[in-house]
Structure formats: structure tokens, C-alpha cells
MIDOSE-1310 file (N, C-alpha, C; in nm, 2 decimals, decimal comma, always signed):
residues 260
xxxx	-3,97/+2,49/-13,35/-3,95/+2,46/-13,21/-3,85/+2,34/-13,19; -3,84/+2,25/-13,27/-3,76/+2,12/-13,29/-3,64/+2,18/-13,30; -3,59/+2,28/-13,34/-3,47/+2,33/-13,34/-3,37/+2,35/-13,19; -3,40/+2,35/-13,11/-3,40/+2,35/-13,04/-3,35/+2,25/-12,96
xxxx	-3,37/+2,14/-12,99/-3,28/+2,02/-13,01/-3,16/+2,01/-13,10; -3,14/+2,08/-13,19/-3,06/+2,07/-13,26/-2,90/+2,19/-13,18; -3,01/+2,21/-13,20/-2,83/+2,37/-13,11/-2,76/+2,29/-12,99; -2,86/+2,21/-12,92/-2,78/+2,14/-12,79/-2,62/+2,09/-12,84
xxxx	-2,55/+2,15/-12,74/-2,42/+2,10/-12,73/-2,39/+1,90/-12,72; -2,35/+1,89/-12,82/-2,29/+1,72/-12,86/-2,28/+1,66/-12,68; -2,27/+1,67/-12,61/-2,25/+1,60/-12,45/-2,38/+1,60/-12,38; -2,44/+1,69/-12,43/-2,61/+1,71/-12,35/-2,68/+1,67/-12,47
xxxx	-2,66/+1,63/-12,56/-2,74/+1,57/-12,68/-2,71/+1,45/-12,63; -2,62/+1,42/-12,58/-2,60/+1,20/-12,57/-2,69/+1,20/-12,48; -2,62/+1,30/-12,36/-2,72/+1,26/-12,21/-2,87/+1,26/-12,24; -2,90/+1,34/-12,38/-3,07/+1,32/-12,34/-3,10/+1,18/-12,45
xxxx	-2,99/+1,19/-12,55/-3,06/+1,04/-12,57/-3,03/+0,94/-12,50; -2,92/+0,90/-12,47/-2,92/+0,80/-12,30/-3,06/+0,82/-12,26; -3,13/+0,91/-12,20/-3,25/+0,92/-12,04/-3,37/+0,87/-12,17; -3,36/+0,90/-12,31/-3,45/+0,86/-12,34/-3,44/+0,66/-12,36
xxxx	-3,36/+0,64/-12,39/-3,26/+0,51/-12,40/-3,27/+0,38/-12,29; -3,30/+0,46/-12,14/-3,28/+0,41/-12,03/-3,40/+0,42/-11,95; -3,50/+0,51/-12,03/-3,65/+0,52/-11,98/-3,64/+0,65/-11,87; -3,55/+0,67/-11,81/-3,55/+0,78/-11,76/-3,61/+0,91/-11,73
xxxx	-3,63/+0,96/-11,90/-3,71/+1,07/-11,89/-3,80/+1,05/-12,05; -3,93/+1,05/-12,03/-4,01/+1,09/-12,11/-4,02/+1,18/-12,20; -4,11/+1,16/-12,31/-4,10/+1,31/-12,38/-4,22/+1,42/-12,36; -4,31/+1,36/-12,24/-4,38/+1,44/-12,21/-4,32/+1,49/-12,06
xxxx	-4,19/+1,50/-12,05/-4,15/+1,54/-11,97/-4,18/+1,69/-11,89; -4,16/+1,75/-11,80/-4,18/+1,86/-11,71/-4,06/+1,96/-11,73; -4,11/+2,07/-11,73/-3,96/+2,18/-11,73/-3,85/+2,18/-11,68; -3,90/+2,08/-11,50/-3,83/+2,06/-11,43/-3,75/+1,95/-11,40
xxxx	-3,81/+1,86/-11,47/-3,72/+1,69/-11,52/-3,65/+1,71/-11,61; -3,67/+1,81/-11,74/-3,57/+1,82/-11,80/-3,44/+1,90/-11,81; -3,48/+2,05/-11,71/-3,34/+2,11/-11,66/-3,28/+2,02/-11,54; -3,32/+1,96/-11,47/-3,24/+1,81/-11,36/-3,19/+1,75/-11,46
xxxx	-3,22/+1,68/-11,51/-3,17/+1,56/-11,59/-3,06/+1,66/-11,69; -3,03/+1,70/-11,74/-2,96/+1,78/-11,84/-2,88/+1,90/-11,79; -2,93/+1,95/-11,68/-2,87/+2,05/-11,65/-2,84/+2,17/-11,69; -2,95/+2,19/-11,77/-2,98/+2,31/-11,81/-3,05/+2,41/-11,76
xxxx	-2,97/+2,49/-11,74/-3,09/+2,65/-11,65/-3,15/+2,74/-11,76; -3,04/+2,74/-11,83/-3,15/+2,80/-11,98/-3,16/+2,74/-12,11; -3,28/+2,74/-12,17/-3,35/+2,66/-12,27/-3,42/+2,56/-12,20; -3,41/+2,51/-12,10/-3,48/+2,39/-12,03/-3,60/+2,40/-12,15
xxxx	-3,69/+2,47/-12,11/-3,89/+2,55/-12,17/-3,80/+2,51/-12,32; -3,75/+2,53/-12,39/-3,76/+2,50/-12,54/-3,74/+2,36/-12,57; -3,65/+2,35/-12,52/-3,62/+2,19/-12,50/-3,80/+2,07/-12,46; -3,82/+2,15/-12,36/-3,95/+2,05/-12,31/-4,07/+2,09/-12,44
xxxx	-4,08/+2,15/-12,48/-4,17/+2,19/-12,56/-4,14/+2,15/-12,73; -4,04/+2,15/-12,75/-3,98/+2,07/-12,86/-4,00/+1,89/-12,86; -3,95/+1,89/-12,74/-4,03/+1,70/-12,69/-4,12/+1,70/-12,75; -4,22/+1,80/-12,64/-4,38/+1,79/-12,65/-4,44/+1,75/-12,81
xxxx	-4,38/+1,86/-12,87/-4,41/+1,85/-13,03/-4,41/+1,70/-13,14; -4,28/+1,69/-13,06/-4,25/+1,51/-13,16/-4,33/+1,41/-13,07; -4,37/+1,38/-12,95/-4,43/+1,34/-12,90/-4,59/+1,32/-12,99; -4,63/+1,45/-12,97/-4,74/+1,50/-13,06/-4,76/+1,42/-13,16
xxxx	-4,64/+1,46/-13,27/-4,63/+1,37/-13,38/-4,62/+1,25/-13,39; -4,65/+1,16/-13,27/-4,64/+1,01/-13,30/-4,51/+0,95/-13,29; -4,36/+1,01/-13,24/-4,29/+0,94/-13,25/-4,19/+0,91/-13,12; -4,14/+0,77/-13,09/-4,14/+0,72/-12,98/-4,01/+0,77/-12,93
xxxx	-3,97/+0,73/-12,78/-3,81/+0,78/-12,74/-3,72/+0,74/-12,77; -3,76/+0,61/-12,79/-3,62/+0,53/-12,83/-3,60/+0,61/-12,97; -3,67/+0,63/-13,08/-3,65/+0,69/-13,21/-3,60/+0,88/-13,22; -3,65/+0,90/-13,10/-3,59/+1,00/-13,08/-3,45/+1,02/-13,07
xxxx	-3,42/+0,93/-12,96/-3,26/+0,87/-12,93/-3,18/+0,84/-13,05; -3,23/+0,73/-13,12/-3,16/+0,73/-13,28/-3,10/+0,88/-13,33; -3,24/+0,94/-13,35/-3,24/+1,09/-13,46/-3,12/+1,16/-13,37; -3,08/+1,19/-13,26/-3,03/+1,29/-13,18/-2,90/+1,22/-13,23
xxxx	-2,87/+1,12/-13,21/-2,75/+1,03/-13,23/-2,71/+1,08/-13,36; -2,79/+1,09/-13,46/-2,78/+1,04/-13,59/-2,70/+1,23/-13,64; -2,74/+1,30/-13,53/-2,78/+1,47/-13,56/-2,60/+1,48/-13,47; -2,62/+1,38/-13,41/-2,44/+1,39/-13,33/-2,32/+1,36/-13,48
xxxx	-2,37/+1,23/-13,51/-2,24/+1,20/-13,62/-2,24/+1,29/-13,73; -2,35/+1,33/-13,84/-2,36/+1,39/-13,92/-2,23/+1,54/-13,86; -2,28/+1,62/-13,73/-2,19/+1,71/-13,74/-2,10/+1,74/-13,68; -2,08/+1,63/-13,63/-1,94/+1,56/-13,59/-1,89/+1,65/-13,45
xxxx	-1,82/+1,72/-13,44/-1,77/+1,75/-13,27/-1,82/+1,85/-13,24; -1,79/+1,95/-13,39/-1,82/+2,10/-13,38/-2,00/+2,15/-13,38; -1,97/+2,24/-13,29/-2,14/+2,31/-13,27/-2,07/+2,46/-13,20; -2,17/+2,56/-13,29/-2,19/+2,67/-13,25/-2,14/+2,71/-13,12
xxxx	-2,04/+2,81/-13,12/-2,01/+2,88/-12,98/-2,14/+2,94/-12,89; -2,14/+2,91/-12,77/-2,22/+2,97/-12,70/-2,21/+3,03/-12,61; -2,28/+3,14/-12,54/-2,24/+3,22/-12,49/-2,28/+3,20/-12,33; -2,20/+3,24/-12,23/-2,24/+3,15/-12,07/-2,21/+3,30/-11,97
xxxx	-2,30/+3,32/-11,92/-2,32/+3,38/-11,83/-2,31/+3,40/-11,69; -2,27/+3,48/-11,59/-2,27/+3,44/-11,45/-2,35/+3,59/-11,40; -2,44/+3,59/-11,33/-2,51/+3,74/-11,30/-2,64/+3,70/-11,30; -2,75/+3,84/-11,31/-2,88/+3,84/-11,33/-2,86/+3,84/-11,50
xxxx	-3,00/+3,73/-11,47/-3,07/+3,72/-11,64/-3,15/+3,81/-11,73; -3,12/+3,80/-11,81/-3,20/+3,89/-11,94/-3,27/+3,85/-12,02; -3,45/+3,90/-11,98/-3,55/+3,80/-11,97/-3,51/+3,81/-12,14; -3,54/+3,69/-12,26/-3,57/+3,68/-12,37/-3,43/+3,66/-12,48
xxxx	-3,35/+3,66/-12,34/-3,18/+3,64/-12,43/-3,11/+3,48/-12,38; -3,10/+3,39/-12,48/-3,07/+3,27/-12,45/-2,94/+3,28/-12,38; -2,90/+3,22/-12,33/-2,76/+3,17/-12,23/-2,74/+3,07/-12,16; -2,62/+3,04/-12,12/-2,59/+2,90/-12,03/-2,55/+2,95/-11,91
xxxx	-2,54/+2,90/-11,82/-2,52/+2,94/-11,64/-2,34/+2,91/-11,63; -2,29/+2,99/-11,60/-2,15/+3,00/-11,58/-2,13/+2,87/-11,45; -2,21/+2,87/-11,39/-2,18/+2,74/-11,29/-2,21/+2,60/-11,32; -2,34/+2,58/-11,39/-2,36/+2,49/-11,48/-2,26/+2,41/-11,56
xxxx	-2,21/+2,53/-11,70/-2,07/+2,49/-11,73/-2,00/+2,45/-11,70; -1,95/+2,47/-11,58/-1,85/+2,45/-11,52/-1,82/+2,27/-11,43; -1,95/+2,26/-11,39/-1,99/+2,14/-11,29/-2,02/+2,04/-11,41; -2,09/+2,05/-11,53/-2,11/+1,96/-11,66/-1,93/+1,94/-11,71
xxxx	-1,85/+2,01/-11,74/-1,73/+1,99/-11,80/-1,64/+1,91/-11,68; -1,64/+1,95/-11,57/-1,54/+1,91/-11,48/-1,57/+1,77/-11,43; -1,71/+1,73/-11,41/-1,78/+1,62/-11,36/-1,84/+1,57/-11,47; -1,78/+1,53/-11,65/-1,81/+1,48/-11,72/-1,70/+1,44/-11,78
xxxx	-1,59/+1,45/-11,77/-1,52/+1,45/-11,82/-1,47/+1,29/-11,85; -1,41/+1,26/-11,92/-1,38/+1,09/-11,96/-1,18/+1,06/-11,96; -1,15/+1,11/-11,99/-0,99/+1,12/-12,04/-0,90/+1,23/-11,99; -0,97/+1,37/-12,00/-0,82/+1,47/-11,99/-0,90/+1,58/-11,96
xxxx	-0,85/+1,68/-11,86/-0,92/+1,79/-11,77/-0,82/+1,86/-11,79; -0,81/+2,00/-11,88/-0,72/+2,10/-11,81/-0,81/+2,23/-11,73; -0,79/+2,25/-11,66/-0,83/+2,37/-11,59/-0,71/+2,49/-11,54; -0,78/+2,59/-11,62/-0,65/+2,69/-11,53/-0,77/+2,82/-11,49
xxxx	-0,70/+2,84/-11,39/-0,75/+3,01/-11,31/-0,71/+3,07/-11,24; -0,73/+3,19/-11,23/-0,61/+3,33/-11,18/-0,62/+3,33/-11,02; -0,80/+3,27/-10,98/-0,81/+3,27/-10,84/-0,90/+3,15/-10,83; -0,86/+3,13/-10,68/-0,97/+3,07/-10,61/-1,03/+3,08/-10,48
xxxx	-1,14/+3,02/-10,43/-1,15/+2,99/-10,29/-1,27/+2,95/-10,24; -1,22/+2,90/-10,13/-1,29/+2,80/-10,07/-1,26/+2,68/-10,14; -1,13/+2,64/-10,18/-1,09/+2,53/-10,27/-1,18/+2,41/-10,21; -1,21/+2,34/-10,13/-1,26/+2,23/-10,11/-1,43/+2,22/-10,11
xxxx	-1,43/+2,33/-10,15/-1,60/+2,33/-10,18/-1,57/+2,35/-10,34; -1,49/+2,46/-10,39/-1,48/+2,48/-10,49/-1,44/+2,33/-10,66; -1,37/+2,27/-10,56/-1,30/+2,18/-10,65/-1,34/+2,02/-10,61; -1,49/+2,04/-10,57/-1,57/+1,94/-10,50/-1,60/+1,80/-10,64
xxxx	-1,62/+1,91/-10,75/-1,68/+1,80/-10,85/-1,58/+1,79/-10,92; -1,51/+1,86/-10,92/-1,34/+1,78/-11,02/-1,31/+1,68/-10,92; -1,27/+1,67/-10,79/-1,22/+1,57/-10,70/-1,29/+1,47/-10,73; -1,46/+1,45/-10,70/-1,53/+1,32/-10,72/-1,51/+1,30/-10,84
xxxx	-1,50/+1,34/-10,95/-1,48/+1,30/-11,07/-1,29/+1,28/-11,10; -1,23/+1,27/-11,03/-1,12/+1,22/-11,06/-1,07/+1,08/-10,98; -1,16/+1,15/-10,88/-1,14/+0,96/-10,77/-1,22/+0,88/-10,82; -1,32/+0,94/-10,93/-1,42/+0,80/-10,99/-1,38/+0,79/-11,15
xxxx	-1,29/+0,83/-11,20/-1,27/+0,79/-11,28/-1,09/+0,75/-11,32; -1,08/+0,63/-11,32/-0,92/+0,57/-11,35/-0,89/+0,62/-11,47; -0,76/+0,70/-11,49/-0,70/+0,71/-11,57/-0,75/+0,83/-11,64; -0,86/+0,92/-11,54/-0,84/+1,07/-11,59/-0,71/+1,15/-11,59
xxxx	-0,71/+1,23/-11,66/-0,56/+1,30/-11,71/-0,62/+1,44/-11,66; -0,60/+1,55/-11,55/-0,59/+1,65/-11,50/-0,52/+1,72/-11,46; -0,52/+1,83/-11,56/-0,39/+1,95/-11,52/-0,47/+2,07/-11,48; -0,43/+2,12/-11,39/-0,49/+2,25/-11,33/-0,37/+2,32/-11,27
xxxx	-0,39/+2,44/-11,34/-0,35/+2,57/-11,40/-0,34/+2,67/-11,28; -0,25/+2,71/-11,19/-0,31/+2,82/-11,09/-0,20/+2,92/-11,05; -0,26/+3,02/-11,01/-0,17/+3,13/-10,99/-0,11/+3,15/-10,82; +0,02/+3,18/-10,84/+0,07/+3,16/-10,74/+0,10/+3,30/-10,69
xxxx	+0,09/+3,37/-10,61/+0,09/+3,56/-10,64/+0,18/+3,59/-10,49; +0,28/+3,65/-10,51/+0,37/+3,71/-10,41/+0,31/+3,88/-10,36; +0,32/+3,86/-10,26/+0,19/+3,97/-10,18/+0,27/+4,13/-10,22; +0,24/+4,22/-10,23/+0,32/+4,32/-10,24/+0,45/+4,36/-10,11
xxxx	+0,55/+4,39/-10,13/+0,62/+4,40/-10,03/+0,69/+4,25/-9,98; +0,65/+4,17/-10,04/+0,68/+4,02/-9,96/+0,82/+3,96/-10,00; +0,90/+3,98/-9,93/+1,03/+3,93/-10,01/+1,11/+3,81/-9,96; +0,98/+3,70/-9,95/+1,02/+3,60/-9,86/+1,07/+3,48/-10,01
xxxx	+1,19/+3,36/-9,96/+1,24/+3,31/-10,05/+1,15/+3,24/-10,18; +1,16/+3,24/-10,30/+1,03/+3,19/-10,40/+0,99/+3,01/-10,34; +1,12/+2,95/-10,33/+1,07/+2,82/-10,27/+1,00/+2,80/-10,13; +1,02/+2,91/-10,07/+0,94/+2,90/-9,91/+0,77/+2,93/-9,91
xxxx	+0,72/+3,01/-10,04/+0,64/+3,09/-10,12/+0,60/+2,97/-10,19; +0,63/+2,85/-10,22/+0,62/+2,73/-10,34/+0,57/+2,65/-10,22; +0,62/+2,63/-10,15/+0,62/+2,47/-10,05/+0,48/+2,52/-9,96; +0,49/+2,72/-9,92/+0,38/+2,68/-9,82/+0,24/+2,72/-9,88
xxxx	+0,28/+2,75/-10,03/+0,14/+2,76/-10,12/+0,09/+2,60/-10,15; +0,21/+2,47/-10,15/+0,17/+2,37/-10,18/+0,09/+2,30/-9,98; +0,14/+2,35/-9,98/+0,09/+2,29/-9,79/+0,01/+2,30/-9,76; -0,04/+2,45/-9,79/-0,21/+2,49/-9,83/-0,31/+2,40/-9,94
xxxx	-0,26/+2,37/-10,02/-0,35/+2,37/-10,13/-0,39/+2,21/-10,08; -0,26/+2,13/-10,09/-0,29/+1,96/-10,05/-0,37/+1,95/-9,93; -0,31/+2,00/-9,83/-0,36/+2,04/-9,72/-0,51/+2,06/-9,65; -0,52/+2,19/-9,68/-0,66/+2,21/-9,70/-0,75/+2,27/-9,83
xxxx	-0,76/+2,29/-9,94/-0,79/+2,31/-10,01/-0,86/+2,19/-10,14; -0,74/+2,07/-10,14/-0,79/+1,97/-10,23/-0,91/+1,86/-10,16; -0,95/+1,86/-10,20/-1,07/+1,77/-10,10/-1,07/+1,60/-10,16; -1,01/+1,59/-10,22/-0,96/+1,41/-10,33/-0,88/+1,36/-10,25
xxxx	-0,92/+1,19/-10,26/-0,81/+1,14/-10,24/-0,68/+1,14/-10,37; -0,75/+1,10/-10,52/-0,63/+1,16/-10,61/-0,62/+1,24/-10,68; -0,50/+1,25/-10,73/-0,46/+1,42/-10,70/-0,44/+1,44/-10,89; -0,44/+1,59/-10,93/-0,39/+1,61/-11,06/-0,25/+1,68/-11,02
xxxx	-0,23/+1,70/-11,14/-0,10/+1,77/-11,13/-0,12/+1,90/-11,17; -0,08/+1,99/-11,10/-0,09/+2,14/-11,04/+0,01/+2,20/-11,11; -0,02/+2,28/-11,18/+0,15/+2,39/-11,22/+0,11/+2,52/-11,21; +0,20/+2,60/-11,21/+0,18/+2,75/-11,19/+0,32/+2,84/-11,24
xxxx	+0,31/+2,94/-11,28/+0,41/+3,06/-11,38/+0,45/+3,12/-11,27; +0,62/+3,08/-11,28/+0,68/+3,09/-11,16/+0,73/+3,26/-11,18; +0,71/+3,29/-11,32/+0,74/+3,44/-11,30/+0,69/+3,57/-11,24; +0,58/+3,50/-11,16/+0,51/+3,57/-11,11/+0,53/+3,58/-10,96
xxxx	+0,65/+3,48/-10,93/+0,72/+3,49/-10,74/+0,83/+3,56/-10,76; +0,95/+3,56/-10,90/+1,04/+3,60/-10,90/+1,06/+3,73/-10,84; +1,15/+3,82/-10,77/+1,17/+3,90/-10,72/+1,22/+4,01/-10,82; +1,33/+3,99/-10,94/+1,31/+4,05/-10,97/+1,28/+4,07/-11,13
xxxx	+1,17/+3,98/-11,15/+1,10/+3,94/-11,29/+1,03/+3,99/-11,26; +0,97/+4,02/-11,38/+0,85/+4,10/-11,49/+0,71/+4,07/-11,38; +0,63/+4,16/-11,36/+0,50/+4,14/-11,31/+0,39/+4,06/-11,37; +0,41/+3,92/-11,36/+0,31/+3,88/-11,51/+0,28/+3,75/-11,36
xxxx	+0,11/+3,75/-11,41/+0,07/+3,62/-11,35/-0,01/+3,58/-11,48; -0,02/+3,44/-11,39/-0,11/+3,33/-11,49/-0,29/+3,38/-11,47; -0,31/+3,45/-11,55/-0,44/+3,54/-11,54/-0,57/+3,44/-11,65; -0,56/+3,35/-11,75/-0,63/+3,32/-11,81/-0,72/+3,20/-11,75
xxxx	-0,86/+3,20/-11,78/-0,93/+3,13/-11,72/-0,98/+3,04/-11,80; -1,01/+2,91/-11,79/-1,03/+2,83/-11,92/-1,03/+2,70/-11,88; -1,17/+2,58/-11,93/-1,14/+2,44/-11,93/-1,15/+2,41/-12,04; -1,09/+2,29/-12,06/-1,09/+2,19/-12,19/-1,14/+2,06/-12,09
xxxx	-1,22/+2,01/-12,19/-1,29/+1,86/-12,17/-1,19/+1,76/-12,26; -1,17/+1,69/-12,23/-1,17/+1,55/-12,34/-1,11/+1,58/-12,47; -1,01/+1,70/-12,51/-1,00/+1,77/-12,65/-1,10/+1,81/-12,72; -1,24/+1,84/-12,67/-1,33/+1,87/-12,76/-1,39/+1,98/-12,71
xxxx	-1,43/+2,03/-12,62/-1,47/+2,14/-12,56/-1,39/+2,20/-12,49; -1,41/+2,32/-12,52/-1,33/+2,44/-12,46/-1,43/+2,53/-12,40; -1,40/+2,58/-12,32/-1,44/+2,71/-12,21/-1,40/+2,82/-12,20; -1,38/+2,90/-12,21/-1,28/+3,06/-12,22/-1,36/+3,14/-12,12
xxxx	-1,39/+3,19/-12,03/-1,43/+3,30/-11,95/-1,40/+3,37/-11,88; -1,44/+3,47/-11,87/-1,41/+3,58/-11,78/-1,36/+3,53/-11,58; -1,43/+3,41/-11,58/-1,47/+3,36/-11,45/-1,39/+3,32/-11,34; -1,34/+3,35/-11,26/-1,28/+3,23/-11,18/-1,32/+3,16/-11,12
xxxx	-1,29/+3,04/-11,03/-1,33/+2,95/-10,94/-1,39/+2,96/-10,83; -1,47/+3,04/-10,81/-1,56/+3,14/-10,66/-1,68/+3,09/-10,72; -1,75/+3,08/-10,63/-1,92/+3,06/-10,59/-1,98/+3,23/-10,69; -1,88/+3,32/-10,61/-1,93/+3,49/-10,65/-1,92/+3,47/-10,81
xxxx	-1,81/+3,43/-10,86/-1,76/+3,45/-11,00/-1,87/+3,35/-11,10; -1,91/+3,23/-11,03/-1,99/+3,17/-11,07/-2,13/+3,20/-11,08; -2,18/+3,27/-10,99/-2,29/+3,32/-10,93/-2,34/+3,49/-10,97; -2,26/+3,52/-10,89/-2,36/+3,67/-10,88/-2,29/+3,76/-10,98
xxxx	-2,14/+3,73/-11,00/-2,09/+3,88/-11,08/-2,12/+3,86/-11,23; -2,12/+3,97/-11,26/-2,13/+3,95/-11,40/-2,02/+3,94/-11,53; -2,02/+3,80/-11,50/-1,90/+3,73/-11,66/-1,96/+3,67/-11,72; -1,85/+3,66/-11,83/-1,90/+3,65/-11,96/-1,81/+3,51/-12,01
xxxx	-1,87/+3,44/-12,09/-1,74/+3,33/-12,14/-1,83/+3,30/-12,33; -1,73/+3,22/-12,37/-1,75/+3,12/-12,47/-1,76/+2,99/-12,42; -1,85/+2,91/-12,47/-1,85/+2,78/-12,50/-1,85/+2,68/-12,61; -1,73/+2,60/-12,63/-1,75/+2,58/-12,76/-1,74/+2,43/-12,80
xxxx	-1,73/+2,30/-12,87/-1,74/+2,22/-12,89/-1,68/+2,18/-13,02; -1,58/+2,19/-13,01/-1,50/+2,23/-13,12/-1,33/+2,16/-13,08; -1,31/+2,03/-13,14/-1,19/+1,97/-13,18/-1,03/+2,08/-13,18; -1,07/+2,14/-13,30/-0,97/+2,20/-13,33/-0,89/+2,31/-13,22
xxxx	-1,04/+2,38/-13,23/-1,01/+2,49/-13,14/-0,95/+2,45/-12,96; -0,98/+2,31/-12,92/-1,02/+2,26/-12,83/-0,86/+2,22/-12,79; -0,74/+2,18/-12,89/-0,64/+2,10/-12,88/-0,58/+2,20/-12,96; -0,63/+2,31/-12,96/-0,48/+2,45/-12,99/-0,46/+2,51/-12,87
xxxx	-0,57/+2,50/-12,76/-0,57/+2,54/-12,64/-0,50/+2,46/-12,55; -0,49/+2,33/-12,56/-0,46/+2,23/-12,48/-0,28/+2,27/-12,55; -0,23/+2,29/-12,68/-0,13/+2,26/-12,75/-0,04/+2,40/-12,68; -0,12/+2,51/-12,63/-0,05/+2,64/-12,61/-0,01/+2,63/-12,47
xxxx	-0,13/+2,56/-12,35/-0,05/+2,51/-12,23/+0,04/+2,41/-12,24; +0,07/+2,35/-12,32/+0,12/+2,23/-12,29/+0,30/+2,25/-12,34; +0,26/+2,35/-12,39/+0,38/+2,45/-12,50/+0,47/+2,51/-12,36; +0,41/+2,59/-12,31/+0,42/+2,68/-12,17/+0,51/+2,57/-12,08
xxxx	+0,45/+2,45/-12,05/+0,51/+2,38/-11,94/+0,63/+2,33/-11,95; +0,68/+2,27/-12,11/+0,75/+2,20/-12,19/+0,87/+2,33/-12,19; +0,81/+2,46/-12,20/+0,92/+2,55/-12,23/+0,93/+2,64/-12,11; +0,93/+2,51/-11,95/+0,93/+2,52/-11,82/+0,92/+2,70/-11,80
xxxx	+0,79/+2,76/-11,85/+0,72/+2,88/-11,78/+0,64/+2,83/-11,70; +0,59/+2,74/-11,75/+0,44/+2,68/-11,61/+0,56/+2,56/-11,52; +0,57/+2,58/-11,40/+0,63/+2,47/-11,35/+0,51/+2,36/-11,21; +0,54/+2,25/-11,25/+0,50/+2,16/-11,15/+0,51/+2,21/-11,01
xxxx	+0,41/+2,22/-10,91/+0,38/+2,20/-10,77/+0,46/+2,09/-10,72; +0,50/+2,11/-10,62/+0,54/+1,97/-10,54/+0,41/+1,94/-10,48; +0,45/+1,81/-10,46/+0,34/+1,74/-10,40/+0,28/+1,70/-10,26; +0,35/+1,79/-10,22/+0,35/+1,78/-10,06/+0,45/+1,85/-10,01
């Protein structure tokens, strides 16, 4: 059952030794103090019950806090890919909540946010917890990735297509007072270039986590439909992702948004 502690992802393993650290949360904690505090919709029950057990055994939170810490350095960034879900659940099959993910990576972030996705909407609801977490945190680094799509038939100029997709977005869509820097694959306005949009969906945390899913940025995509992602915790893998956008921008396919 203690295992179970062990699979937790390196960022929800600090947060729970912090709450134990800070008094916060007990180890005889409730199913329901522990999916709040952690944010977990599934495993919460193994997680509380794994407490339960070392509790059992006589050993205190703060020592708990140490061991989790100690289970952080030994294996250092990387932990098991996991698998994240958005849809109805399947009673007896572990998984993570596609929205969950999403709200933990964007609103934990410390240093560097890339985010890209094919759609969105309802941007100011949608990009609610990246905004507060970029106006509360100095010197986050945020790139976000978005597709810019010329309507079929539309053969209006690509910069008139640029300026009133940026008009929109600053406009009404970003909900921050500061801002990231926005880029989008301009070959997908060209008139008479290749039909290719920026279709991949994906965050990176802090070079260490990565995200890969099916999902876009919708409440629906988050919520009811059924996608699928990776989640991973993984360095390597984490900054070949960051190294392939960053590749893209440099070799001006992804171009900068104006800013107004």
C-alpha cells in the first residue's frame, strides 16, 4: 500500500511533504483533504490509506516529510510516465484528470511555461490559471504556442488575419495583466502554402515535466471528451521538447504575435 507514495509524481511528492512540514495535513487525513490539498482525483483513496498505514506504524509527519524528500533525490527528476485522461472513468484503472494536469503544471510553474495548442476557447476563463500564475510570479518565462487558421474561402491579407487574431486575443481573450509571448506557424495563413497548422498539444514545466495530449484548451477537451495524454517527469525528455519548439521559432516557422 506504501507504494503508492512512491509512484507520486516528484511536484506532488514535495507538496505533500511541505502540508506535512507545515502541519497542514495530517496522516490521518480524509480522502477528501487529501485529493484538495494535492489535487488529485485519482489515487487520492491509495494515497490516504498508505498514510493511514505509516501512521499505524508509529511514525511521525515530519519523518514522513524527510523519507518523501529522501525518495525525491535518490531518483532524481525522472518518474514513470503516466497516463491522463479526460472523459468517463474506468472503475479499477488508475489515471490522472486531464484538467487536473493541466491547472497543477500551469499554476505551478517556477521558471519556464511552454504551452502550445491547436484550439481554444473561452480564452479568459480558459487561461485563468496561467494568467494568475504569471502576474504572481516575476521572471516566469512563457511561451504559448497557438494556431492561427484562415477560414476556408478567406482570402483576406495574412497581416490583417495577424493583427485582428492579435486584437482578439489581447483584447478579450487574455485575462493577465502580464503577458507571455505568443507565436503561431505562419504557414498555415499563407494563401498559397501547404495546408499545415500548428496541431500539437503539449506543456512543459520548468524543463522537467512534459505533457503530450490529445487535448486542447476547452473545458469539453478537458472534461467530457474522451483524450488521452502522457505525463512525464522527465529532464531529458522534457528539454528535447522545449529544444524542438525552440528550433521551430529560431528557424522563423513559429513567428511572434504582435503585441497589440
Amino acid at each position: 500500500m506504501i507504494d503508492a507514495l512512491l509512484t507520486l509524481p516528484p511536484p506532488v511528492r514535495e507538496q505533500l511533504a511541505h502540508a506535512f512540514e507545515s502541519g497542514h495535513l495530517p496522516l490521518r487525513a480524509s480522502r477528501l483533504a487529501v485529493e484538495s490539498k494535492l489535487g488529485l482525483a485519482n489515487g487520492a483513496d491509495d494515497v490516504r490509506q498508505a498514510l493511514a498505514e505509516l501512521d499505524r506504524l508509529g511514525v511521525s509527519a515530519e519523518a514522513v516529510a524527510v523519507w518523501l524528500r529522501a525518495i525525491g533525490r535518490i531518483a532524481g527528476t525522472a518518474s514513470p510516465p503516466r497516463l491522463v485522461w479526460s472523459g468517463p472513468r474506468v472503475a479499477g484503472v488508475p489515471a490522472r484528470d486531464t484538467r487536473t494536469v493541466y491547472e497543477q503544471l500551469l499554476g505551478g510553474a517556477e521558471r519556464s511555461l511552454w504551452v502550445s495548442t491547436y484550439a481554444y476557447f473561452d480564452g479568459r476563463s480558459i487561461f485563468e490559471v496561467l494568467a494568475q500564475r504569471l502576474d504572481a510570479t516575476p521572471g516566469l518565462d512563457v511561451k504559448l504556442l497557438l494556431n492561427i487558421q484562415r477560414g476556408r474561402g478567406d482570402t483576406t491579407a495574412e497581416d490583417s488575419l495577424i493583427r485582428r487574431f492579435a486584437e482578439g486575443f489581447w483584447g478579450m481573450d487574455w485575462p493577465g495583466t502580464s503577458r507571455p509571448a505568443v507565436y503561431y506557424d505562419a504557414r498555415s495563413l499563407a494563401l498559397d502554402g501547404p495546408a499545415a497548422v500548428l496541431h500539437a498539444k503539449a506543456v512543459v514545466a520548468d524543463g522537467e515535466a512534459v505533457f503530450v495530449t490529445s487535448a486542447n484548451l476547452t473545458d469539453a477537451a478537458w472534461d467530457e471528451n474522451i483524450e488521452l495524454g502522457i505525463l512525464a517527469h522527465d529532464h531529458a525528455l522534457a528539454t528535447s521538447v522545449v529544444a524542438h519548439f525552440q528550433g521551430l521559432i529560431d528557424g522563423d516557422v513559429l513567428k511572434a504575435l504582435p503585441s497589440g
